[in-house]
C-alpha positions in Angstrom: 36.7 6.4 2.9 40.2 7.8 3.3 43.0 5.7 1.5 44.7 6.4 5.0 42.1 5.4 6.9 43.2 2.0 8.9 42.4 -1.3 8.0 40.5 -3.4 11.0 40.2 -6.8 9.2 39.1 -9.1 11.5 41.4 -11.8 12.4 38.9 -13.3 14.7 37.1 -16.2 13.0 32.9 -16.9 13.2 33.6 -19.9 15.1 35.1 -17.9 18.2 31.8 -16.4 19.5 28.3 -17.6 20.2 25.0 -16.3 21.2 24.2 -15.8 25.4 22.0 -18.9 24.7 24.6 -20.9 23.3 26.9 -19.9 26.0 24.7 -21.1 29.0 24.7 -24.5 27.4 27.9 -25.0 26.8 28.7 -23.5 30.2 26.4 -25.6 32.1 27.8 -28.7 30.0 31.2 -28.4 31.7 30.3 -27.5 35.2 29.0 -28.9 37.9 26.5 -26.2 38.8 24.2 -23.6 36.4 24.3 -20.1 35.4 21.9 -18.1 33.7 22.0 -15.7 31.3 21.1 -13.4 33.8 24.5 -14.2 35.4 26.4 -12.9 31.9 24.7 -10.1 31.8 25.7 -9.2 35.5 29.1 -9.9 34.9 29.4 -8.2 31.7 27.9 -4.4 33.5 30.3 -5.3 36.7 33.5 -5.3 33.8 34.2 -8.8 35.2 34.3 -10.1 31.4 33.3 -8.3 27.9 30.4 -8.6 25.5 30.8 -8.4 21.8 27.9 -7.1 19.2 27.4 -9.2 16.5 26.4 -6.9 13.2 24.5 -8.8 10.7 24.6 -5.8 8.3 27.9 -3.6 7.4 28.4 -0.4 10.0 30.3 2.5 9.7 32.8 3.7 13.1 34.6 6.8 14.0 37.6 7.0 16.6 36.3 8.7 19.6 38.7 11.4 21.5 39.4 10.8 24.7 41.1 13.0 27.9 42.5 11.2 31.0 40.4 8.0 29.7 37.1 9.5 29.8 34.9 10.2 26.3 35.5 13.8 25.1 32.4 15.6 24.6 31.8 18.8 22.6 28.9 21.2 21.8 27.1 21.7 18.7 25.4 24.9 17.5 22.0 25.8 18.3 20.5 25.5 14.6 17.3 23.0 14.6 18.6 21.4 11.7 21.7 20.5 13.9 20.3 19.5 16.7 17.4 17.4 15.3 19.7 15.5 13.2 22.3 14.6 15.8 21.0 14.4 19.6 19.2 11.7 21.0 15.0 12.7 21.4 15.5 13.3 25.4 19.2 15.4 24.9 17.1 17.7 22.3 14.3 17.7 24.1 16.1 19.0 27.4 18.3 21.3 25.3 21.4 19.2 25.8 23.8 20.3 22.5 26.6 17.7 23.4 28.2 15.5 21.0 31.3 13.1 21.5 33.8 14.1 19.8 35.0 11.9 17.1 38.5 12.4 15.2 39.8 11.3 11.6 37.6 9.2 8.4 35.0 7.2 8.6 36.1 3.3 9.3 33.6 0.7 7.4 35.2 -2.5 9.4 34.8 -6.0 7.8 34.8 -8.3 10.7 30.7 -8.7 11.9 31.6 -9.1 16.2 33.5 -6.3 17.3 33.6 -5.8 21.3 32.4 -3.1 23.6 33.5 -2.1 27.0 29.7 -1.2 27.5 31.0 2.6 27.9 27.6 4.0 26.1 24.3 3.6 25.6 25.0 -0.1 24.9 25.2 -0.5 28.9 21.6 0.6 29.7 20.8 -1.8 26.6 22.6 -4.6 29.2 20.6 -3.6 32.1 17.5 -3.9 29.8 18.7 -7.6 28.9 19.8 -7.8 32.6 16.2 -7.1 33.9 14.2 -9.1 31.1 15.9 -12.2 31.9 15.2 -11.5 35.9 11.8 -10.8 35.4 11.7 -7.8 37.1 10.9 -3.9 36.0 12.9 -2.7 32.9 15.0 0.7 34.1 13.6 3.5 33.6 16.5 5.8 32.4 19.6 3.1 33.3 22.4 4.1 34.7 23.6 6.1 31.9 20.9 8.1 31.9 22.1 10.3 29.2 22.4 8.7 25.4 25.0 9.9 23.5 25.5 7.4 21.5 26.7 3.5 20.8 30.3 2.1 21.4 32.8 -0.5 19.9 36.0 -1.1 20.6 38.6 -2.5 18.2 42.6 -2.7 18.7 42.0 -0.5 22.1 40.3 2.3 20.5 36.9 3.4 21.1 34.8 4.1 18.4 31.4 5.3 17.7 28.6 4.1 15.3 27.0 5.9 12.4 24.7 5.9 10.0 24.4 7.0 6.5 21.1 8.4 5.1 19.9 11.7 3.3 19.3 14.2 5.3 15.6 14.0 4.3 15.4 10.3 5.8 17.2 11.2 9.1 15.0 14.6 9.9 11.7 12.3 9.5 13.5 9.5 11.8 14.1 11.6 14.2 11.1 13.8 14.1 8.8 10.7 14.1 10.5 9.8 17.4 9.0 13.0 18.9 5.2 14.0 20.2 2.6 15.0 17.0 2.4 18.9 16.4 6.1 19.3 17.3 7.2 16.7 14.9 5.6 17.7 12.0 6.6 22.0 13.2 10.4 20.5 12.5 9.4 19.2 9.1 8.0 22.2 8.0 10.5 24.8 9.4 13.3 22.7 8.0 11.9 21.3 4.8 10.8 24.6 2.9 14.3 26.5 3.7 16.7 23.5 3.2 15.8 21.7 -0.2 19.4 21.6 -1.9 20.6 19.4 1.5 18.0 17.1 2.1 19.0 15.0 -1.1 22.4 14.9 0.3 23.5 11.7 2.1 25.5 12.7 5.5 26.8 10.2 8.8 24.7 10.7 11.7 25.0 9.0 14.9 23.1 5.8 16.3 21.2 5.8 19.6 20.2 2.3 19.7 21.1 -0.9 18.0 20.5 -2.0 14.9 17.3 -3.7 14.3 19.6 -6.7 13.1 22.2 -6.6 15.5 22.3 -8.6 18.8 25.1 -9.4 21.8 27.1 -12.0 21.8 30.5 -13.3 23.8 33.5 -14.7 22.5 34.7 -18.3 24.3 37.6 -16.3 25.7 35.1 -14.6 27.8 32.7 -17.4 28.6 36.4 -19.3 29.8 36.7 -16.4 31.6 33.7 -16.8 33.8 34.1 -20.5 33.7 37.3 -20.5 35.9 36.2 -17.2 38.0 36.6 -17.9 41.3 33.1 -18.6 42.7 31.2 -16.9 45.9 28.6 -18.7 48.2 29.1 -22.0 46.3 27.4 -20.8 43.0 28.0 -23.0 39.7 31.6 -24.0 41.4 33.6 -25.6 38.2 34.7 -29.1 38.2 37.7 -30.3 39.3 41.0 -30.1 37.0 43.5 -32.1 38.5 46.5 -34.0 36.3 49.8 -34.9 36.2 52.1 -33.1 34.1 53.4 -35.8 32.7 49.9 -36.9 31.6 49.3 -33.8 30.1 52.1 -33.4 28.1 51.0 -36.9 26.1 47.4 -35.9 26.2 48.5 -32.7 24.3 51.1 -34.7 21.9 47.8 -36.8 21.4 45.6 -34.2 20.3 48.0 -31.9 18.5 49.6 -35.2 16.1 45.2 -36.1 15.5 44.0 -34.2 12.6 40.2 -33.8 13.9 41.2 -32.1 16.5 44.7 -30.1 16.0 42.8 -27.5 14.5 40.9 -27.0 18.0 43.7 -27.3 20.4 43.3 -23.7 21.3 39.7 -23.9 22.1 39.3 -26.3 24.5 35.4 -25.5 25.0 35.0 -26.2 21.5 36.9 -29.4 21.6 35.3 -30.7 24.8 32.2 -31.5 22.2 34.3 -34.0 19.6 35.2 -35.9 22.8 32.0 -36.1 24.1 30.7 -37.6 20.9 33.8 -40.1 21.0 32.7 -40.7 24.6 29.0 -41.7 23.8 30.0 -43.8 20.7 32.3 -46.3 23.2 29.4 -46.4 25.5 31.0 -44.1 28.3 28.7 -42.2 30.2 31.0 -40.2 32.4 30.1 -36.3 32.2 33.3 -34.7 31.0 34.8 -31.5 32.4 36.0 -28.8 30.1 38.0 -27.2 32.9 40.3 -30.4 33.1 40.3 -30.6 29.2 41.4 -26.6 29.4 44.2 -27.6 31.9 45.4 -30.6 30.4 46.1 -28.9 27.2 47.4 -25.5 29.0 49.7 -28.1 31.1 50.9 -30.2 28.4 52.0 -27.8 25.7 55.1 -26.9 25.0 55.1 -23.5 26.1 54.1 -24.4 29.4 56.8 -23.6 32.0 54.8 -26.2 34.7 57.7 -29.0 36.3 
C-alpha cells in the first residue's frame, strides 16, 4: 500500500448497525404496524434508504472512475490468461473483455460496515434476498444482468473489491467455476507456458460476496424508513406529539443522566433502557420510538422549534 494512499478509518462505531433481523424487531417494537424484511430489501433496490455490508474478514478496495456519474468501463486484452483471471464466468464465456476502471493504490480500510449504493452486482444479490424472503422464484439473471463486479462506497467514492491470491489459486478458482473439459483446457494451456507467474500473488476482482460477509443497515437508515411516509395504511408509525416546552426538560433530563447521555443521539437505541425502566415500575404502556426521536430532536438545543 501506498504511503499516499488515503486513510478511511471508520468513525462509525459497531453499535450503529444491526443485522435485517435485528432491524425488523426493533422496528416492529416502535410501531404500530409490521414490516418485514422483505420490506428492507424493497426499499433498499428502490434507493429509498441504503444497505451496508458488514465484512467479518479484512478487504482490499480500489477507487472506481467515473464519467457523468456512471461507472467507467474499459477493455482488457484478448490473452486467456487475462481474461480467465479477471471476468466473471458468463462475461468470458460470452466474450465480454470489460473491466471497470479503477484508479490509484490499493485501499485496505479498517472499519468492518462500509455502505453500498447497490450500483453492482451487490443489487442482484438484493433481489436474491428480496425473493427468498417472498417466497417466490430467485431471478434468473437480475436486473443487472451483467457482473462486473462488487461495490462500496466510502466518503462518496465508489470503490471496488479485490482479492489477493497467486495467480495459481485464482486460474483454478475460476476455471473450477467453468463446465469439465474446458476447465481443465485453461489449466493446461496456461500452466505449462506461465510457471515464473503463477507463484506470484496479484489483486483480482470479486464477483460475489465473501463467504463471511453479510448485509446489514445502520439505525440511520432503519429511522429512515421508520418515519417514511406510509401508502395504503401499511406499518403507519405511532404518534409523536409534545410540547416544546416538555421536550426541552425531557432532553435536559436525559442529557444531565449518565446511562443514557451517551445515547442521546440514538434514540432507537435508547428507546430499549426506557422500556426496561418502564417494566421495572410495573408500566405496561408500549412505548413509541418516534415520540422518543421527536422529543429529543425538539428539545435540544440546536433545535430552532418555538
Amino acid at each position: 500500500m501506498s504511503k499516499n494512499s488515503p486513510s478511511f478509518n471508520s468513525s462509525n462505531k459497531t453499535s450503529d448497525w444491526m443485522t435485517i433481523r435485528e432491524a425488523v424487531k426493533i422496528a416492529n417494537r416502535t410501531m404500530n404496524g409490521k414490516i418485514k424484511d422483505s420490506d428492507i430489501y424493497r426499499h433498499a433496490l428502490h434507493g429509498n434508504i441504503r444497505l451496508s455490508i458488514y465484512f467479518q474478514s479484512p478487504i482490499i478496495l480500489k477507487k472506481v472512475r467515473t464519467i457523468n456519474h456512471k461507472i467507467k468501463l474499459h477493455p482488457i486484452d484478448n490473452m486467456l490468461l487475462s481474461r480467465i483471471s479477471t471476468l466473471e464466468k458468463n462475461c468470458f464465456l460470452s466474450g465480454r473483455n470489460l473491466i471497470i476502471s479503477t484508479k490509484e493504490d490499493y485501499i485496505f480500510p479498517t472499519q468492518r460496515v462500509i455502505d453500498t449504493t447497490l450500483s453492482g452486482h451487490e443489487y442482484v444479490l438484493v433481489q436474491r434476498l428480496l425473493a427468498h424472503s417472498l417466497g417466490i422464484p430467485l431471478p434468473l439473471t437480475g436486473a443487472n444482468d451483467i457482473n462486473y463486479g462488487l461495490s462500496v462506497i466510502i466518503s462518496g467514492e465508489i470503490l471496488q473489491l479485490f482479492e489477493k491470491l497467486t495467480w495459481r489459486e485464482r486460474i483454478k478458482q475460476q476455471a473450477a467455476k467453468l463446465a469439465g473439459s474446458f476447465s481443465l483446457d485453461i489449466e493446461n494451456n496456461i500452466f505449462p507456458q506461465r510457471i515464473n507467474l503463477l507463484n506470484q500473488r496479484g489483486h483480482f476482482p470479486l464477483h460475489d460476496l465473501p463467504q463471511d460477509a453479510c448485509f446489514v443497515i445502520r439505525y440511520a437508515e432503519l429511522e429512515k424508513l421508520i418515519n417514511m411516509p406510509v401508502k395504503n395504511g401499511s406499518f403507519p408509525p405511532t404518534s409523536t406529539r409534545i410540547s416544546t416546552p416538555l421536550s426541552r426538560m425531557f432532553w435536559l433530563a436525559c442529557k444531565h443522566n449518565e446511562t443514557i447521555s451517551p445515547l442521546i443521539r440514538q434514540p432507537y437505541k435508547l428507546l430499549s433502557i426506557f422500556e426496561q425502566w418502564a417494566s421495572a415500575e410495573g408500566i405496561t404502556d408500549r412505548l413509541s420510538g418516534d415520540t422518543l426521536k421527536t422529543a429529543l430532536e425538539r428539545g435540544s438545543p440546536s433545535s430552532t422549534s418555538p
